[in-house]
LOLO-962150 format. One line per field, with one value per residue (C-alpha): x, y, z; residue in one letter. Coordinates in steps of 0.2 Angstrom, whole numbers, plus 2048, in hexadecimal, padded with zeros to 3 digits. Each point is the difference from the previous one (the first is absolute). Example, Ala and Ser with C-alpha at 12.3 -4.5 7.8 and 13.67 -1.06 7.14 Angstrom:
c1 = 83E, 806 $
c2 = 7EA, 811 $
c3 = 827, 7FD $
residuo = A, S $
//
This chain:
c1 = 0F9, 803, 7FB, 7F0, 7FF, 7FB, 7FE, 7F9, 810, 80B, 7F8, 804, 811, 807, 7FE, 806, 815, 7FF, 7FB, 7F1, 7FF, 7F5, 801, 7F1, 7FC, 7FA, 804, 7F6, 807, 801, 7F9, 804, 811, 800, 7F5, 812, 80A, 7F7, 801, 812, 804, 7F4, 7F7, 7F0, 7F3, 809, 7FC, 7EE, 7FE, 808, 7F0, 7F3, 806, 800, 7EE, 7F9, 7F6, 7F8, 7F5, 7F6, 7F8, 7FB, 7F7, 7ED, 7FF, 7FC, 80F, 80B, 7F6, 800, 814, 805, 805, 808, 7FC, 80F, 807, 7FA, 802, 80F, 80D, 7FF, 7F7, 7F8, 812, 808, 811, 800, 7FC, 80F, 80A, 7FC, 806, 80F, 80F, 808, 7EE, 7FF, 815, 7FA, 7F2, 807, 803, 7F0, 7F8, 80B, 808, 814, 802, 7F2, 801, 7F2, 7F8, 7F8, 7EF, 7FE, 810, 7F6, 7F8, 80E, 807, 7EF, 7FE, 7FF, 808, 813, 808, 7F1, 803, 814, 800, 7F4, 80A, 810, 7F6, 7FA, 811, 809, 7F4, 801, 814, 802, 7F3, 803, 812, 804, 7F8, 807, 805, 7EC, 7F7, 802, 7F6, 7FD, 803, 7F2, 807, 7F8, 7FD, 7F7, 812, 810, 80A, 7F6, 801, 811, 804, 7F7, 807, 810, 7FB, 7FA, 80B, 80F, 7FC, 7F2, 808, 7EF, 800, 7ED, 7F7, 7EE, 7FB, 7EF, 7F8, 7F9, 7FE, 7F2, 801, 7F3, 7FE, 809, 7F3, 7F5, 806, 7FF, 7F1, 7FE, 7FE, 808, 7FE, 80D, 80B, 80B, 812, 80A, 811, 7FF, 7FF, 7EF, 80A, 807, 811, 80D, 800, 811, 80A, 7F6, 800, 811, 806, 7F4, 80D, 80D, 7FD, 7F9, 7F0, 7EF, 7F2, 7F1, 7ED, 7F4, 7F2, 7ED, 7F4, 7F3, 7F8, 803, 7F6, 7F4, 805, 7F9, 7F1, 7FB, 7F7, 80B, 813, 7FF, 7F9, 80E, 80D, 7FD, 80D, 806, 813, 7FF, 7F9, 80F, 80C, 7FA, 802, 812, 804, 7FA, 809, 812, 7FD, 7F7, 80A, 811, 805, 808, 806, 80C, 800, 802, 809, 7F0, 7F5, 7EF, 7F2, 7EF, 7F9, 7F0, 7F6, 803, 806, 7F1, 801, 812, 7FD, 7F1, 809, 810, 7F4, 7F7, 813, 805, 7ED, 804, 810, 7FD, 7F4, 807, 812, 809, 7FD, 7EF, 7F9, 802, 7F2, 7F5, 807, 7F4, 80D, 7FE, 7F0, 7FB, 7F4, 7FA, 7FD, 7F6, 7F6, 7FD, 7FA, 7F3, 7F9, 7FE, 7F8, 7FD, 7EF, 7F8, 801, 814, 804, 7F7, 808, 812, 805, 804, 80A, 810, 7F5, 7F9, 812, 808, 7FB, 80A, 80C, 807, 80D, 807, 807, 812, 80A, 80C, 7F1, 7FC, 80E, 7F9, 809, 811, 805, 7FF, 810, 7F5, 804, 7F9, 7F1, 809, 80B, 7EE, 801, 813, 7FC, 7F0, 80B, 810, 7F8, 7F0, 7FC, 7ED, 7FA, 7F5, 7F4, 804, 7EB, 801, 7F9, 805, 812, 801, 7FE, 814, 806, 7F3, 80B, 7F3, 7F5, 80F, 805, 813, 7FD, 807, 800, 7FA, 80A, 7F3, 806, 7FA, 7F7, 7F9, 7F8, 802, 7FA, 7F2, 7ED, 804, 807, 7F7, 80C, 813, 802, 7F5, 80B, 80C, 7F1, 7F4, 811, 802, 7EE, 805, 80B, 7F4, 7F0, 80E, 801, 812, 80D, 80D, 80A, 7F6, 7FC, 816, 7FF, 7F2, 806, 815, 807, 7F5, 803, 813, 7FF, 7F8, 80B, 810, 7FE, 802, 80B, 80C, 804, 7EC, 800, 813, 7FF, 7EF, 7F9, 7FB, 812, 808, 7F1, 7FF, 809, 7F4, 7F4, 80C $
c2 = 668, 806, 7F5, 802, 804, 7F0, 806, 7EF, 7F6, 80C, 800, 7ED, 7FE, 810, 7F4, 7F0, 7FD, 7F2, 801, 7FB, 7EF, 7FC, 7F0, 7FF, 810, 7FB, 809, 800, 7FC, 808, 7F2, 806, 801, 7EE, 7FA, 805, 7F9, 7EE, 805, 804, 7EE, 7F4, 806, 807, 7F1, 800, 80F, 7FE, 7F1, 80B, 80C, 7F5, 7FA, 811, 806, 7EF, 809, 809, 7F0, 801, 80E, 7F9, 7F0, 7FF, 7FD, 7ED, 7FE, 808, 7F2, 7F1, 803, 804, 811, 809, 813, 806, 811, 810, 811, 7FC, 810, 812, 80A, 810, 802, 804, 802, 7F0, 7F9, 808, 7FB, 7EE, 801, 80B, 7FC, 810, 80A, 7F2, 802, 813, 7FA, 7F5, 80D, 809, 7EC, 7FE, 7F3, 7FB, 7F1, 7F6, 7F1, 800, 7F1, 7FF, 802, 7FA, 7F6, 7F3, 7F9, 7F8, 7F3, 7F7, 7FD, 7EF, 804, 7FF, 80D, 80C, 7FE, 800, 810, 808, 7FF, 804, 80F, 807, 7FE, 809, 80E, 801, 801, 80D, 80C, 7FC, 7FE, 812, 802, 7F2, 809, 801, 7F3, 7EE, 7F9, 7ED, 7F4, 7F3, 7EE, 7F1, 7F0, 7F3, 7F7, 802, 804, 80F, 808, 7FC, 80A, 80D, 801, 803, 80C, 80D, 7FF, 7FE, 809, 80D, 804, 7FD, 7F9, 7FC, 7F2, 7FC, 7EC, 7F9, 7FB, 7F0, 7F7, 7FB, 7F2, 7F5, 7EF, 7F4, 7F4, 80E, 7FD, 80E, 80A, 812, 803, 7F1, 800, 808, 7FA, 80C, 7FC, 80A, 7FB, 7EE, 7EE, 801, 809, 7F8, 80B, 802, 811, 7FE, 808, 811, 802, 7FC, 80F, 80A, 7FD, 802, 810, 808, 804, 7FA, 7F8, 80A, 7FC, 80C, 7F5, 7FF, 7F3, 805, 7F3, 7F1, 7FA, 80E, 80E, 7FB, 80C, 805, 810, 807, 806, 806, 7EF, 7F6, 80D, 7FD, 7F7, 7FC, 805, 7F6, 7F0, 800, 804, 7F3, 7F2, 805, 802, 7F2, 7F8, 806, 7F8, 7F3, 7F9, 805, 80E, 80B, 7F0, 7FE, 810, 80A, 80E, 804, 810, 7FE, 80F, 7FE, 80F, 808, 7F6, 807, 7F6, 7F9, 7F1, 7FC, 802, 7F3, 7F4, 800, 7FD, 7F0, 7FB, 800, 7F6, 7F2, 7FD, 7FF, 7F2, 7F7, 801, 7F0, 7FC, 805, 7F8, 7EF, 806, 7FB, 7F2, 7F3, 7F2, 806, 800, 7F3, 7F6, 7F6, 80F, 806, 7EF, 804, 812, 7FA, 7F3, 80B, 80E, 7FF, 7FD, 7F0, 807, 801, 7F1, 7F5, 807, 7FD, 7F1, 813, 80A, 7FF, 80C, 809, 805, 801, 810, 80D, 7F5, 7F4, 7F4, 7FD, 812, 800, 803, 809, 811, 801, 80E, 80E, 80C, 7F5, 80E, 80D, 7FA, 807, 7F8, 80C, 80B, 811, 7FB, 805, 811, 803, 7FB, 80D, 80C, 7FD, 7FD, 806, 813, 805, 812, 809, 80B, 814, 7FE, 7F1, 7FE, 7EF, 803, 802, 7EC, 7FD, 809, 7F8, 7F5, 7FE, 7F7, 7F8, 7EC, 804, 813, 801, 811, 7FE, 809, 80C, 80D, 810, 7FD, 811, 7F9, 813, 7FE, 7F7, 804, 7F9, 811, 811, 80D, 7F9, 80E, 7F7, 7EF, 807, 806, 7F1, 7F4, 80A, 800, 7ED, 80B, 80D, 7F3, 7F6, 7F3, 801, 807, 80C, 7F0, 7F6, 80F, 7FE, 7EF, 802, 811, 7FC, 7F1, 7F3, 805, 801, 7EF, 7F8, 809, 800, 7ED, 7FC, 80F, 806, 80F, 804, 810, 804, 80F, 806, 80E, 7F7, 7F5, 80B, 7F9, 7EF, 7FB, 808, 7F2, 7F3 $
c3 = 21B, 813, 80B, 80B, 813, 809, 812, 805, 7FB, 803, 813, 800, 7F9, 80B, 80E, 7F9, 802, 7F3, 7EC, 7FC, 7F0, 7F6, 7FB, 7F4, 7F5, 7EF, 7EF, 7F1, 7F0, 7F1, 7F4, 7EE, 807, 807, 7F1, 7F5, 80B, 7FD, 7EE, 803, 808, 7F9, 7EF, 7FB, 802, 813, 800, 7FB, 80C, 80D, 7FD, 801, 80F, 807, 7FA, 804, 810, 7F0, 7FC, 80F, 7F9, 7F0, 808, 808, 812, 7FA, 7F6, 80E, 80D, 7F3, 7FD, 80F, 7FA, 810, 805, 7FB, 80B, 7F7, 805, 80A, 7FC, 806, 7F4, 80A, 808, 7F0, 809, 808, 7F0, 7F7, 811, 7FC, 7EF, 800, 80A, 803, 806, 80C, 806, 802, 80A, 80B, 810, 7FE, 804, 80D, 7F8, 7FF, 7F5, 7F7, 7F7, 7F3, 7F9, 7ED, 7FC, 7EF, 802, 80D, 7F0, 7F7, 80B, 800, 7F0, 7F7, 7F2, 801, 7F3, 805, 812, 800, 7F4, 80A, 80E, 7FA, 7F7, 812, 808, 7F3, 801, 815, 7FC, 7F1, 809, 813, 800, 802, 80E, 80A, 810, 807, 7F3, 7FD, 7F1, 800, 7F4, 7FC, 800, 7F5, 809, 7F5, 800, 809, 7F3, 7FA, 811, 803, 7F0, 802, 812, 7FA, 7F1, 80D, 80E, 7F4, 7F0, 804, 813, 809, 810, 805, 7FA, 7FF, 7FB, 800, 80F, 7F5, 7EF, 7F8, 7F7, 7F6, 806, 7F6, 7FD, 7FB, 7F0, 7F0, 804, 7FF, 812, 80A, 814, 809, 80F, 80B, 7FE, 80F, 7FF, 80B, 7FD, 7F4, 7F4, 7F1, 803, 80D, 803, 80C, 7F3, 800, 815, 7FC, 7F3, 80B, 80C, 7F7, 7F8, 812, 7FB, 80C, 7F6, 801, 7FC, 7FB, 7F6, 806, 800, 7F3, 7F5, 80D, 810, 804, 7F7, 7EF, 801, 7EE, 806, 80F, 7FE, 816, 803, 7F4, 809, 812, 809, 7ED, 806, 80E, 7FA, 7F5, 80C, 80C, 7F2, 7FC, 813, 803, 7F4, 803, 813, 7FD, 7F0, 80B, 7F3, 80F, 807, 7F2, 7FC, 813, 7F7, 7F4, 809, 7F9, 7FD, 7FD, 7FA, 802, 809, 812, 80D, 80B, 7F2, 806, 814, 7FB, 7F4, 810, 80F, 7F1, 7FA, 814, 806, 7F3, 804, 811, 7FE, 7EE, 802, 7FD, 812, 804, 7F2, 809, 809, 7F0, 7FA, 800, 804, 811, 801, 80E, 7F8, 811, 80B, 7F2, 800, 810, 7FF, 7F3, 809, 811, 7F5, 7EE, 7FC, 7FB, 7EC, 7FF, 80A, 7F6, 7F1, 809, 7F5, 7F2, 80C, 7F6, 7F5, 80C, 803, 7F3, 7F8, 804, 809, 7F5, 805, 7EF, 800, 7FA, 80F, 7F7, 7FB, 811, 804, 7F6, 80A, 7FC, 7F2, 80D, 80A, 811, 80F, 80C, 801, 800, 7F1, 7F8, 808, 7FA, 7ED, 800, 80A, 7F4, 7ED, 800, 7FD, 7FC, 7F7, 808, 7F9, 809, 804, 808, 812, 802, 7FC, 815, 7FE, 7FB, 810, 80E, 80A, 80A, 7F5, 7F2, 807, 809, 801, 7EF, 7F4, 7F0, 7F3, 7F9, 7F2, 7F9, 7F1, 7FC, 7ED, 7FB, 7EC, 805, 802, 814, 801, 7FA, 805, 801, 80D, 80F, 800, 80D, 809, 800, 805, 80D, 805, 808, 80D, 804, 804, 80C, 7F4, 7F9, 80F, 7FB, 7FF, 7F3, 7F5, 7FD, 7FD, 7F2, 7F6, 803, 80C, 7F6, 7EF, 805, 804, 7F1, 7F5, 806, 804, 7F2, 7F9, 80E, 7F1, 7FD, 807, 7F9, 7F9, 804, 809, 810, 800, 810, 809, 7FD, 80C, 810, 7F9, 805 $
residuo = X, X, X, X, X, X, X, X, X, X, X, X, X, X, X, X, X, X, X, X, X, X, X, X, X, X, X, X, X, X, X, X, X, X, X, X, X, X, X, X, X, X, X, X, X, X, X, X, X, X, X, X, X, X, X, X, X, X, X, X, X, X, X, X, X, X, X, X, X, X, X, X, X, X, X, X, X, X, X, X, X, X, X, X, X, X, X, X, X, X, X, X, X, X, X, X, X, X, X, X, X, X, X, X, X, X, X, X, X, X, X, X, X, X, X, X, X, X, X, X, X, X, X, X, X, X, X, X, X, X, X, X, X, X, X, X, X, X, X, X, X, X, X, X, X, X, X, X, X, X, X, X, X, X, X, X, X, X, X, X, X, X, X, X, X, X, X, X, X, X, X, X, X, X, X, X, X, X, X, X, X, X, X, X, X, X, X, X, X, X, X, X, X, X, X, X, X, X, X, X, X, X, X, X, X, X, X, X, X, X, X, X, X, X, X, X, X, X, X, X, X, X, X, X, X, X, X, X, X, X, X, X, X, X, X, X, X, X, X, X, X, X, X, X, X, X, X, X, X, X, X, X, X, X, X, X, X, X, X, X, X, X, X, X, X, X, X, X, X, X, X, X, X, X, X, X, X, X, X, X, X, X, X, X, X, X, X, X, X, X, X, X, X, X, X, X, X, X, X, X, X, X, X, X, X, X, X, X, X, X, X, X, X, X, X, X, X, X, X, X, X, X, X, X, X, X, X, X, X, X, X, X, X, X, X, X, X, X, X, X, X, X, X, X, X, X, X, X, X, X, X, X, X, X, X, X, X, X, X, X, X, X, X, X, X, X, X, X, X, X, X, X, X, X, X, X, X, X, X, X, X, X, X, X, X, X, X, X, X, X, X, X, X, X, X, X, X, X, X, X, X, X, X, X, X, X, X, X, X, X, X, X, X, X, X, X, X, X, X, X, X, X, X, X, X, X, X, X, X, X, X, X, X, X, X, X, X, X, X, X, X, X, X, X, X, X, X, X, X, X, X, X, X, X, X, X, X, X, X, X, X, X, X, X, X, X, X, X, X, X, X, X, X, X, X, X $
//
């Protein structure tokens, strides 16, 4: 098939001087090929659990709007593929019509993320979940690999212990040859003193000190094997959106939410502090989220680091002066209630607190408020829908605590329903440049210097022998 005219992109990239890198395209799997390939590994009733698991959004349909409200069944995403753009479609599922493609979207490089393959890894069921994954990763391998010189598939990583993602690390960096990784952004776990009931409550394990596993050893063969854990869950089914009748309701800010509790996560439980080699992406959720959860990380440090938390410790409260405050102008109804002060104060400031908790920014090793700045502009990289108007938040020195850059990436989600016509991402990033949002400068650091960044700082050989390796080193 010949490639169409695309004026529009074409326009664009005759004035750019850098590739353009798409760091989150998605393909769409083949499932009878992937359902073998768990039959392959693991066994028919895998197999059959593998399916289940897969059609599960299926049930939905066959429930009353009661049932779906008394179960808390979540509106699961329908309609969510191209199906009137028939070739964008076929693009999404066929690895060599999107290779021929690539040019005519004005794109260099794309690494492409699963569709069906973001189910496995959350599943409860060990042999399901682990043969699922290894299922999708061999799949991204056999069909991608030939086209390796413009598209990188990603591997999905299980996480419910250490040791299953530390072996399945080393499977697909070592065996299969792919060199981006996507683990989940969380872990759902039932609550041990739930006990055996059918549907236990939940609690959300991201990686830190609540969890009932060190998960040091996996940041650890991350960096070893030079790859960047990347995060690309949502937030259905949890806080808000849990809406039994509204997929866009359950879907808004779903990327983000999740991003923002693993984010938070890495920092706050000292991950990057142990692990300052590790470049993190949070995919899909844009990057207001991340320009917020900095200026809210940087705003409570300020006021509860170990020092200026003395500040509320109610050991230095002066308990005369504040005697004397109530007598001159507390009303007749408190001080003759004086004799209960200790409390009055004591919620929410409680003596007894162990001395040793107090710190909870002791994990992050910050000493200084711009250290903040240096970890968000050094390990931190956000995806960033092409569409996106609020993208212009990451570069916005004005606005950002220290004048610091966020490291905003191109995230075109070509595959998608966010994307109609896989033509127009070029064109709607670029739309950033032409309302004055984005300067020449920042529309670089999203489609090219970015991307270079996250990848190669963890892989100096990423971009070995692709097509945009020559220019590599203009983004440094």
């Amino acid at each position: 098939m010949q490639n169409r005219s695309n004026p529009t992109a074409e326009k664009i990239r005759s004035r750019l001087d850098h590739p353009v890198i798409d760091s989150d395209g998605h393909l769409v799997e083949y499932l009878p090929l992937v359902q073998d390939f768990v039959r392959e590994l693991a066994g028919p009733e895998v197999e059959a659990g593998f399916t289940r698991n897969v059609d599960r959004m299926l049930g939905w349909k066959k429930m009353t709007p009661e049932q779906r409200r008394d179960l808390g069944f979540v509106r699961p995403a329908f309609w969510a593929l191209p199906c009137q753009n028939t070739l964008d479609r076929a693009t999404a599922m066929l690895p060599r019509l999107l290779h021929q493609r690539l040019d005519e979207l004005g794109i260099d490089f794309a690494v492409l993320y699963p569709t069906y393959g973001l189910i496995p890894a959350n599943l409860a069921n060990d042999e399901v979940r682990r043969a699922g994954c290894r299922a999708f990763n061999r799949y991204c391998a056999e069909l991608y690999g030939e086209f390796s010189a413009r598209l990188a598939p990603v591997a999905a990583i299980p996480m419910h212990t250490p040791g299953e993602a530390v072996e399945e690390l080393e499977y697909c960096v070592r065996e299969l040859g792919l060199k981006v990784v996507m683990l989940p952004n969380f872990i759902q776990r039932p609550l041990p003193a739930a006990g055996d009931v059918d549907r236990p409550p939940l609690w959300m394990d991201t990686y830190g000190p609540d969890s009932p596993h060190d998960y040091d050893p996996v940041w650890a063969k991350c960096v070893e094997l030079g790859v960047s854990p990347t995060f690309h869950s949502g937030g259905f089914g949890w806080g808000s959106r849990a809406s039994s009748h509204s997929y866009v309701y359950n879907h808004i800010g779903s990327f983000a939410s999740a991003g923002d509790a693993i984010c938070r996560s890495m920092f706050i439980n000292g991950i990057v502090a142990r692990f300052p080699e590790l470049r993190c992406a949070f995919l899909e959720g844009g990057v207001a989220w991340g320009a917020n959860l900095y200026s809210d990380i940087l705003g409570h440090w300020e006021k509860r680091n170990a020092d200026h938390i003395q500040h509320y410790n109610p050991a230095n409260l002066d308990r005369e002066r504040l005697r004397e405050l109530f007598e001159s102008y507390a009303p007749d109804s408190l001080n003759q209630r004086y004799d209960r002060i200790e409390y009055a104060l004591q919620t929410l400031s409680n003596p007894d607190e162990p001395l040793d908790t107090v710190d909870e920014f002791e994990r992050c090793r910050i000493e200084r408020a711009e250290q903040i700045g240096e970890v968000f502009e050094t390990n931190f990289y956000f995806g960033c829908e092409a569409d996106d108007p609020s993208n212009a938040a990451a570069f916005d020195t004005r606005r950002n605590p220290h004048g610091i850059r966020l490291n905003a990436i191109f995230s075109s989600d070509i595959g998608h329903w966010d994307v109609p016509d896989m033509r127009h991402v070029l064109e709607e990033a670029h739309e950033l440049v032409d309302r004055g949002l984005f300067s020449e400068q920042d529309f670089r650091d999203f489609v090219f210097a970015n991307p270079v960044k996250l990848w190669i700082g963890s892989n100096p050989d990423f971009f070995a022998g692709t097509a945009v390796e020559d220019s590599v080193p203009k983004a440094l």
